[in-house]
N, C-alpha and C positions, 0 to 999 in steps of 0.2 A: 448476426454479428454483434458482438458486445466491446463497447468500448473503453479498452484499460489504461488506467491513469494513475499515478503516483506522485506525492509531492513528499523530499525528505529531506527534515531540518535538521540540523545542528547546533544548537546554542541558540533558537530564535530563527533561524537565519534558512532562508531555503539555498541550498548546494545541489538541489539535483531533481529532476524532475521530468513527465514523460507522457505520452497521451498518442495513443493510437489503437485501431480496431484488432482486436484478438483475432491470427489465423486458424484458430481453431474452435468448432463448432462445440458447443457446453451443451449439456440438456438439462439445465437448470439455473438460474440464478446463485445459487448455491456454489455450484461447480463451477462456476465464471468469477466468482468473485475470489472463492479456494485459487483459481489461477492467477489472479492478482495479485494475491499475497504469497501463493508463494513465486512468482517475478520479483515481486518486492523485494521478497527476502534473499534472493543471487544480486539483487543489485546492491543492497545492503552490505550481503558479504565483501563485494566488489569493494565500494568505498571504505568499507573497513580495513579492509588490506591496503588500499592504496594511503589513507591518512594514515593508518598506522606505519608505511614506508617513510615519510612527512613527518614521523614522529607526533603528530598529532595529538589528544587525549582522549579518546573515546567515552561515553558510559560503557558501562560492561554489560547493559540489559538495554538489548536495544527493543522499538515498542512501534508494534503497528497498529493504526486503527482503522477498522474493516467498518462496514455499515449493513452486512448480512447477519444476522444472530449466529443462522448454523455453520456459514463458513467457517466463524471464532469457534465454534464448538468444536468441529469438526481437525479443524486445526493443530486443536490441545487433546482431543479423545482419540485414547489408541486404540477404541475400537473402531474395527473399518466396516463401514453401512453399505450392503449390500448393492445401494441404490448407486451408491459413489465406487463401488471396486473397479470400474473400470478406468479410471486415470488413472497416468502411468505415474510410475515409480519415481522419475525425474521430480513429480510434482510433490511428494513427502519430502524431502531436503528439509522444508520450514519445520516439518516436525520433529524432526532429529535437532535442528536448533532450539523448538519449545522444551524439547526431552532434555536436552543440554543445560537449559536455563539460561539460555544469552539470547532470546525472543521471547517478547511476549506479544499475543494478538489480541486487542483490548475489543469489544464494539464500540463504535457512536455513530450517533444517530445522522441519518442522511441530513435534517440539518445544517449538521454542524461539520461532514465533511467535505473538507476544498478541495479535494479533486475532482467534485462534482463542476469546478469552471470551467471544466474542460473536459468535460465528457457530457454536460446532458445543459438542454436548451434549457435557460433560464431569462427570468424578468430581468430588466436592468438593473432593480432596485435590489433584487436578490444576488446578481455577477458582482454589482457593486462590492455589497457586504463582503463576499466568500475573497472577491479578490485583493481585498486590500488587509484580507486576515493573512495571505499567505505570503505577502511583504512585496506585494506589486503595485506599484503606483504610472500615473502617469507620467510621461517625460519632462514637463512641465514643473512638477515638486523637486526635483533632481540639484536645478540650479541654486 
């Protein structure tokens, strides 16, 4: 089981975010994290349509950052890899939005992605760092 996670800002600001074990079996790293992005990107549409009800302002190119090289590639290339034809159809949606131009899926480096707080056993010193990039503090600073 692979466990998928998301955190999505707005202006600085996290509005949304998500962490739980994938019901479905991947045979790759590759294909697990292609399933996170494209989750991503329905929940993306999701808020988009709802702030934009909110009148809200959106950017017009909205931007994910994955931390698998070939998920990003895979993502953006229309050619389909034999190795991956069997995901289903449901799971291209992100690429019709890359094909569009209103996604882009960037890579960065494990690092430097926070949704790593929430998906993989980390040092204090390390949960420390990631969690107070993603704009979570303790109850204590609030006052």
């Amino acid at each position: 089981m692979f466990t998928t996670a998301y955190v999505v800002y707005l202006d600085g600001n996290v509005i949304l975010w998500s962490s739980y074990k994938q019901k479905s079996i991947t045979h790759s790293s590759t294909e697990a994290e292609y399933h996170v992005v494209a989750t991503t990107t329905v929940e993306l549409s999701w808020v988009q349509s709802l702030l934009g009800e909110l009148r809200v302002s959106l950017p017009k190119l909205l931007v994910i950052h994955c931390d698998n090289v070939d998920a990003t590639y895979l993502c953006a290339n229309l050619v389909f890899h034999s190795c991956m034809k069997h995901i289903s159809i449901d799971f291209h949606f992100l690429r019709d939005k890359v094909d569009q131009g209103s996604l882009i899926v960037f890579y960065i480096s494990s690092g430097d992605q926070f949704a790593d707080t929430v998906t993989k056993l980390l040092s204090y010193t390390r949960f420390e760092q990631l969690h107070s990039k993603i704009g979570v503090s303790d109850g204590g600073s609030i006052l």
